[in-house]
BATINU-803921 format. One record per residue (C-alpha): residue number from 1; x, y, z. Coordinates in Angstrom, 3 decimals, padded with zeros to 6 digits, m for minus. Layout:
+-----+----------+----------+----------+
| pos |       px |       py |       pz |
+-----+----------+----------+----------+
| NUM |        X |        Y |        Z |
...
+-----+----------+----------+----------+
This chain:
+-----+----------+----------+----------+
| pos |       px |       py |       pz |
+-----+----------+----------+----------+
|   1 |  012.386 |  048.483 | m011.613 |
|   2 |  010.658 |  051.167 | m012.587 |
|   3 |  011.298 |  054.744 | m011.114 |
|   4 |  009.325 |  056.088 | m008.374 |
|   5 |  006.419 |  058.884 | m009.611 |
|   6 |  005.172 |  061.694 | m008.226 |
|   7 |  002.128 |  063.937 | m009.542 |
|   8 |  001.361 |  067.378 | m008.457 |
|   9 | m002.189 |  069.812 | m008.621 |
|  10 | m001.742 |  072.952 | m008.055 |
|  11 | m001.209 |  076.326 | m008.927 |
|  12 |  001.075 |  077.839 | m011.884 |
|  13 |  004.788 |  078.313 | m011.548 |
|  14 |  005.195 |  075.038 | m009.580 |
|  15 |  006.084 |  073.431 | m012.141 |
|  16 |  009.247 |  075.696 | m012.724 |
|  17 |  011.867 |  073.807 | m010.872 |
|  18 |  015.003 |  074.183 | m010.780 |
|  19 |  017.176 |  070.769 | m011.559 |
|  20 |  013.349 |  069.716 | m013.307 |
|  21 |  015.317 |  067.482 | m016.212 |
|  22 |  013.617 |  066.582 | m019.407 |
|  23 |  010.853 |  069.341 | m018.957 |
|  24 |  008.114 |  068.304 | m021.658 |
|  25 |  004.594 |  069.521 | m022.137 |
|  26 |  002.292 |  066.647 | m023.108 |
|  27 | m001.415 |  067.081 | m023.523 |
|  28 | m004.046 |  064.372 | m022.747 |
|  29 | m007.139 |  063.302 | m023.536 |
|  30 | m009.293 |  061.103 | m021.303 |
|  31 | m013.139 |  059.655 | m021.189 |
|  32 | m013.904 |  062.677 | m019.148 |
|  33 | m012.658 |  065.087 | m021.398 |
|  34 | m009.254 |  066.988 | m021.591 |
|  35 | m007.614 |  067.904 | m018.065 |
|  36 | m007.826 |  071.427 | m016.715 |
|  37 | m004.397 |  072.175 | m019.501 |
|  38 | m001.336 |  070.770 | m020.616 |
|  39 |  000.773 |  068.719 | m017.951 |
|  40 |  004.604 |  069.404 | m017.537 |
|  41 |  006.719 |  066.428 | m017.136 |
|  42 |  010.124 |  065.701 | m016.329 |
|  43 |  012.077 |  063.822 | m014.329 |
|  44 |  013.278 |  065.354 | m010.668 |
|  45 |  016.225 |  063.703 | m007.826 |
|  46 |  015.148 |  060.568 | m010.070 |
|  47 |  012.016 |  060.580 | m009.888 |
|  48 |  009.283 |  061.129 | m012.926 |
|  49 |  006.882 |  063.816 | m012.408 |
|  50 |  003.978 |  065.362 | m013.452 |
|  51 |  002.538 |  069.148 | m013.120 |
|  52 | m001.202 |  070.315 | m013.633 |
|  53 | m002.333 |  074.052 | m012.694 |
|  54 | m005.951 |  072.940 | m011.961 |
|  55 | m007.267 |  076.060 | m012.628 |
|  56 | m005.269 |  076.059 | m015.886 |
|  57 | m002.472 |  078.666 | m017.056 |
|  58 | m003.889 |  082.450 | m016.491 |
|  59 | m006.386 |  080.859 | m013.378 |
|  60 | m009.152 |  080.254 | m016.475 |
|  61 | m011.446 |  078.111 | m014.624 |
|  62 | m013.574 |  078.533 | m011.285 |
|  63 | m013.326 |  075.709 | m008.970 |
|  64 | m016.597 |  074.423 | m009.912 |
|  65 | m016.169 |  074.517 | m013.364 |
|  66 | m012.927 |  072.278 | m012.928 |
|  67 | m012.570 |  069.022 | m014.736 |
|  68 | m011.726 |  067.023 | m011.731 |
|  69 | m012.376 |  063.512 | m013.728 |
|  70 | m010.192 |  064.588 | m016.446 |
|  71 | m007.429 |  065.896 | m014.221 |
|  72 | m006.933 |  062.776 | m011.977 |
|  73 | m007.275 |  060.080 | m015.057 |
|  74 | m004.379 |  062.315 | m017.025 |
|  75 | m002.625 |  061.715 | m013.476 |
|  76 | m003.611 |  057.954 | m014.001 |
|  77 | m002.948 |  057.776 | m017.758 |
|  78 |  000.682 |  059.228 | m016.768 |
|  79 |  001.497 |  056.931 | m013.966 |
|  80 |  001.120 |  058.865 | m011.452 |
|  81 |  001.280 |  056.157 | m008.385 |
|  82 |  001.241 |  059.535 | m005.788 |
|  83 | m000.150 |  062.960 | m006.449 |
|  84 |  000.002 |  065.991 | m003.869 |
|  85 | m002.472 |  068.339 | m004.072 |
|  86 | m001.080 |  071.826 | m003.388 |
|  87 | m003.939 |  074.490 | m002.436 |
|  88 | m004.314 |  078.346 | m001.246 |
|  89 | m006.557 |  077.653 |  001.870 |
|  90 | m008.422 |  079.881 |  004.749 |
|  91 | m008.051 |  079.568 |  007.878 |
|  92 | m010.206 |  078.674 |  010.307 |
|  93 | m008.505 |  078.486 |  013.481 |
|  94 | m006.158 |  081.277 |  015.100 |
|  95 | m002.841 |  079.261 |  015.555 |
|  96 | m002.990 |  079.086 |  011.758 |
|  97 | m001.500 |  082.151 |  010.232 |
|  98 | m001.629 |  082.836 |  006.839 |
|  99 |  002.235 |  081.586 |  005.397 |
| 100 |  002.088 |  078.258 |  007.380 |
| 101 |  001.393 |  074.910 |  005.571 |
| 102 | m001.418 |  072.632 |  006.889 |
| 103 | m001.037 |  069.052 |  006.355 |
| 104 | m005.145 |  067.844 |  006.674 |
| 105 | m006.334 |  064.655 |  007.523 |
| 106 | m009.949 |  065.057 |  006.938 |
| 107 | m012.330 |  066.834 |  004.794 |
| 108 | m015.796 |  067.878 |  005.394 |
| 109 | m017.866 |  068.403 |  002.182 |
| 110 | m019.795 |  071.323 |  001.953 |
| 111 | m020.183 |  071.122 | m001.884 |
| 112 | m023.709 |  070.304 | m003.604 |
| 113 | m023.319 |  070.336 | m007.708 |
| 114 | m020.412 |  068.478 | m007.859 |
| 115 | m021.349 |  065.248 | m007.898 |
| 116 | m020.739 |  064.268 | m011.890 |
| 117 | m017.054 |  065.208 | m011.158 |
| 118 | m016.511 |  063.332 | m007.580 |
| 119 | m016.617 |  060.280 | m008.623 |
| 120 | m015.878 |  057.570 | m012.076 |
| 121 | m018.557 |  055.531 | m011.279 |
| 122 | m022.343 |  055.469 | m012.065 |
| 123 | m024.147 |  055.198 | m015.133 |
| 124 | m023.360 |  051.424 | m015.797 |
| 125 | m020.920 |  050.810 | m013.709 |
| 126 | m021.896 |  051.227 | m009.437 |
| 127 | m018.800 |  051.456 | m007.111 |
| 128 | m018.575 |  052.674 | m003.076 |
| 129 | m015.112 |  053.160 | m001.821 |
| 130 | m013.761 |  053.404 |  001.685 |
| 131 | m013.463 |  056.704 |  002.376 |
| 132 | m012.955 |  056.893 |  006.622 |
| 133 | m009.467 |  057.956 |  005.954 |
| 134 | m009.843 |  060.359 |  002.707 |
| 135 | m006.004 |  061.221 |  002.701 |
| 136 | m003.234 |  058.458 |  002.241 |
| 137 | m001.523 |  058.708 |  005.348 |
| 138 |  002.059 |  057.479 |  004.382 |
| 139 |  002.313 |  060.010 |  001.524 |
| 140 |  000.867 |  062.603 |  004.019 |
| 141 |  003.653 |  061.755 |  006.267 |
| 142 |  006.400 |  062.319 |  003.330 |
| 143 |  004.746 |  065.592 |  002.572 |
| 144 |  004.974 |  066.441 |  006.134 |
| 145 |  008.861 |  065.794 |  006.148 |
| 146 |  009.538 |  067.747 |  003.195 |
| 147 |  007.395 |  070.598 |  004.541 |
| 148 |  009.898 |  070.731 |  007.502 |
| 149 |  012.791 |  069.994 |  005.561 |
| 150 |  011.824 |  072.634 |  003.512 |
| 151 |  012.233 |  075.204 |  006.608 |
| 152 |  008.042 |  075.958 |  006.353 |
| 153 |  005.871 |  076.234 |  009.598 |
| 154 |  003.985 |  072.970 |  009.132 |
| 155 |  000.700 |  071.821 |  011.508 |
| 156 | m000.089 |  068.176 |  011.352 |
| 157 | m003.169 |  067.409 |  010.743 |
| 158 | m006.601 |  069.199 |  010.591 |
| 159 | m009.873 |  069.493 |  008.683 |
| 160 | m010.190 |  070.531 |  005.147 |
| 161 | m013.605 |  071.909 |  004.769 |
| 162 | m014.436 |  072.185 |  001.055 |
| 163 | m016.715 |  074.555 | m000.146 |
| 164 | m018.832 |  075.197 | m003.391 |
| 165 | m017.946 |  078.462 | m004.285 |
| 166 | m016.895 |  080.617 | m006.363 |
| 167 | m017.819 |  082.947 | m002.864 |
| 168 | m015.975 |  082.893 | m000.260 |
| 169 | m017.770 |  082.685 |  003.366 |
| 170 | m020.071 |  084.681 |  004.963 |
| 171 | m019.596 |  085.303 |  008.383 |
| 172 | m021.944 |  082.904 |  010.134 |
| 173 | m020.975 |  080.077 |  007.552 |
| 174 | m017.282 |  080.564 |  008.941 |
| 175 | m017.996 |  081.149 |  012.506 |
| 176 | m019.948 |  077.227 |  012.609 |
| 177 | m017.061 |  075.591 |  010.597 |
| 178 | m014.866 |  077.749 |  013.465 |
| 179 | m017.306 |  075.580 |  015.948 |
| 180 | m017.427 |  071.909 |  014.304 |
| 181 | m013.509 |  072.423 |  014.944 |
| 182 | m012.513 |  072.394 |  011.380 |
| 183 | m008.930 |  073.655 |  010.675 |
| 184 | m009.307 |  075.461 |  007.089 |
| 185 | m011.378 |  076.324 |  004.069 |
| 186 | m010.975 |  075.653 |  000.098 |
| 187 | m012.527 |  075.053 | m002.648 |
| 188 | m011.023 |  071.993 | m004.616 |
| 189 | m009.549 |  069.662 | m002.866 |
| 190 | m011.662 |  067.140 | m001.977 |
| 191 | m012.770 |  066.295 | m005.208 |
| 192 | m009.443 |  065.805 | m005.960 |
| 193 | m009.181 |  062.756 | m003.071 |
| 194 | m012.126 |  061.369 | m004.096 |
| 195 | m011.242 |  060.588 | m007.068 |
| 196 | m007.676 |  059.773 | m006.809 |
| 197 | m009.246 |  056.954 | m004.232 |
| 198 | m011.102 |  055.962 | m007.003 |
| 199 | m008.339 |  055.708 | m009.329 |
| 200 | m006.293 |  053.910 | m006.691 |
| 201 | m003.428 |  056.779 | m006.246 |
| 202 | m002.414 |  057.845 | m002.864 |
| 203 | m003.586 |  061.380 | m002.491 |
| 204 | m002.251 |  064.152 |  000.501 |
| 205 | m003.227 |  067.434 |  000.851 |
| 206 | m000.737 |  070.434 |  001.226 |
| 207 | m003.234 |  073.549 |  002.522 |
| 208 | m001.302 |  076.925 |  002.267 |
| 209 | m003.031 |  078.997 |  004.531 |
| 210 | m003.638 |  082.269 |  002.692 |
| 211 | m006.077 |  084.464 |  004.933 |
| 212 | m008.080 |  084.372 |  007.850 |
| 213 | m011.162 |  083.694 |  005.887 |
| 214 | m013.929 |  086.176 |  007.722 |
| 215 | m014.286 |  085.047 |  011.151 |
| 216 | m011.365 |  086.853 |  012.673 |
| 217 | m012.471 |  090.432 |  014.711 |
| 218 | m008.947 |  092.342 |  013.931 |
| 219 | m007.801 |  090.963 |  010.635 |
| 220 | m009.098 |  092.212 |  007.384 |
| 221 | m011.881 |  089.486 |  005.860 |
| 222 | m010.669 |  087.516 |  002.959 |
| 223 | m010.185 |  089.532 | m000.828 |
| 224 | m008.353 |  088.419 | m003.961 |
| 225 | m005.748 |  090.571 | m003.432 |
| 226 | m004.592 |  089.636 | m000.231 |
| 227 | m004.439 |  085.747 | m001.239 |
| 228 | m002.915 |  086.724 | m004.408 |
| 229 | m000.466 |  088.417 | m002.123 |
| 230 |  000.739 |  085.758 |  000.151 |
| 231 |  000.936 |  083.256 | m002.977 |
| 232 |  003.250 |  085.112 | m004.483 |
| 233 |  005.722 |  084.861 | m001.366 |
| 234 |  005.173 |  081.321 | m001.119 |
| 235 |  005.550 |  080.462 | m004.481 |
| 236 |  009.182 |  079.404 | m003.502 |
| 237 |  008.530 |  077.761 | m000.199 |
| 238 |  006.268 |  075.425 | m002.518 |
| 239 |  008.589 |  074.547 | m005.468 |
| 240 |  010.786 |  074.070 | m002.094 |
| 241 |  008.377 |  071.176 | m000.422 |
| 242 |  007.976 |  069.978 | m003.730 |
| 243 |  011.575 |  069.454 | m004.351 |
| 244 |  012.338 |  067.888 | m001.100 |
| 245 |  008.931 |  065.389 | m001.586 |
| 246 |  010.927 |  064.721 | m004.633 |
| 247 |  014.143 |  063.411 | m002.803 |
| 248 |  012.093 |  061.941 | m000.139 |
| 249 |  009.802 |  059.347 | m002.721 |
| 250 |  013.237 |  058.846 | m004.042 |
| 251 |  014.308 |  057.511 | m001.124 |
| 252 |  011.698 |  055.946 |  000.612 |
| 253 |  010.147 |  052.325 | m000.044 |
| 254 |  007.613 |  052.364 | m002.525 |
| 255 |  004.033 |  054.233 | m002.118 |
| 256 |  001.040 |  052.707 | m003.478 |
| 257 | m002.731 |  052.726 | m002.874 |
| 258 | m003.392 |  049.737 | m005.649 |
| 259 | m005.799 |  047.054 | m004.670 |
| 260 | m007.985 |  049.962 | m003.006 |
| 261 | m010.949 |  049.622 | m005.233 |
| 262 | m010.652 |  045.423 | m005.753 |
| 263 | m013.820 |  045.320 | m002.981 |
| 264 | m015.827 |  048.291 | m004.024 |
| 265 | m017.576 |  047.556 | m007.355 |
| 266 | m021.196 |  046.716 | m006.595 |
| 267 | m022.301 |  045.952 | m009.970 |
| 268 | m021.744 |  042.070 | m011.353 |
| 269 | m019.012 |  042.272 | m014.068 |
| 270 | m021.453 |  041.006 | m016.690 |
| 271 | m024.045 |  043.837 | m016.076 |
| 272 | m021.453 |  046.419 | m016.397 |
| 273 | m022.110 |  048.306 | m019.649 |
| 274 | m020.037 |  048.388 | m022.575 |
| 275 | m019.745 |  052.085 | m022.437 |
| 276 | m018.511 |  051.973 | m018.718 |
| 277 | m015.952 |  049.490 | m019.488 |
| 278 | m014.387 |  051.560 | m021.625 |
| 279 | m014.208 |  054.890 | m019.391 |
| 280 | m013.290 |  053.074 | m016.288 |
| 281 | m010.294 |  050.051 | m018.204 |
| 282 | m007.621 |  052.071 | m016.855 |
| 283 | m009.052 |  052.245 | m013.601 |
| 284 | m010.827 |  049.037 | m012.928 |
| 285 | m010.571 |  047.007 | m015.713 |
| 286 | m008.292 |  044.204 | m013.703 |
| 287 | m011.129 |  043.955 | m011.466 |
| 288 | m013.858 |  043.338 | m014.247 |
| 289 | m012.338 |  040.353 | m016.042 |
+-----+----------+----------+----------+
């Protein structure tokens, strides 16, 4: 049997564990293009992992200049059955001070020139996947129990709202997020389950809350500085959750979103171009015969 995987986005440093064995950098190359940098891989508590800074080593790349496509197919291409998504977040709500992990359950999507990197399909090949539940609740739940086990203040559950950027809010924009009820604010997640939906790998979101976005009348509105800040402290509580995910998949019966996508391809496998075929084999190509 082969051993249990676990893939993680995020930011740099994560992937300097302690205990990582067999550390390896290993570029890719997909038919989206090359992934936001060079993956680490390694094996961790038995279980074979896989690091990607999404905004590559140095922070090179704005969130919507991010090769989301690439990214999750390297994920893919690696076997990568589960991928956690780890993210500096606002927040939108007071009982959610900056330090404490958020564990979201739904996004809202507040993006509007992303849609080349949401999503495989299109241009030959049409595809609509279930989406109701955008996060893959049993790996949620793991990340959730290693985010406690790793001694972090953890909320269950929430809304993700993702933004275009590269701004952050105004005021009014985060005051009616504040009143849909939405829990906090980033910029790159929900591409990220999207596509992982797509590519039939169960995808949860851990939110770091970083700032109080601008809503909040005593706290100082959201700068670069003060994110940079609290990511630096938390650096360790994240290789922490990480770690303890880690021994967690290890232990737990096997998590899997395959067979997600076998209902969702519109387009008649003999009108599917020749060109899609080949960018979506890994992905689909069980399902086209």
């Amino acid at each position: 049997m082969s051993a249990p995987t676990l893939g993680i986005l995020g930011g740099s440093g994560l992937y300097d564990l302690a205990g990582l064995e067999d550390r390896r950098e290993v570029a890719v190359d997909t038919p989206f293009g090359r992934p936001s940098d060079l993956l680490v891989t390694g094996r961790l508590h038995g279980v074979r992992m896989a690091f990607l800074p999404r905004h590559g080593r140095g922070h090179r790349l704005a969130p919507h200049e991010l090769p989301f496509r690439a990214n999750l197919h390297a994920m893919k291409q690696l076997g990568m059955d589960c991928v956690l998504g780890i993210s500096a977040v606002g927040s939108l709500q007071e009982q959610l001070h900056p330090g404490h992990l958020v564990l979201p359950d739904q996004f809202l999507d507040r993006t509007r020139a992303r849609t080349e990197e949401s999503t495989f399909f299109g241009d030959g090949c049409v595809a609509h996947a279930h989406f109701a539940d955008p996060v893959w609740e049993p790996l949620r739940q793991l990340a959730l129990q290693a985010a406690r086990a790793a001694g972090a203040t953890v909320h269950d559950g929430g809304t993700y709202v993702c933004m275009e950027g590269p701004h952050f809010s105004t005021r009014a924009e985060s005051n009616l997020y504040r009143s849909w009820g939405a829990s906090v604010i980033g910029m790159t997640n929900l591409q990220e389950a999207k596509l992982a939906r797509e590519a039939e790998i169960a995808y949860a979101t851990v939110a770091l809350v970083t700032d109080y976005d601008c809503w909040h009348e005593t706290e100082a509105d959201v700068d670069v500085a003060a994110v940079i800040a609290v990511l630096k402290q938390n650096v360790e509580l994240a290789r922490c959750v990480i770690a303890e995910a880690a021994k967690l998949v290890a232990a737990a019966a096997p998590i899997s979103a395959a067979g997600c996508m076998q209902h969702a391809i519109i387009t008649h496998k003999d009108a599917v171009s020749a060109d899609a075929r080949r960018r979506l084999q890994l992905l689909i190509g069980k399902y086209l015969g």
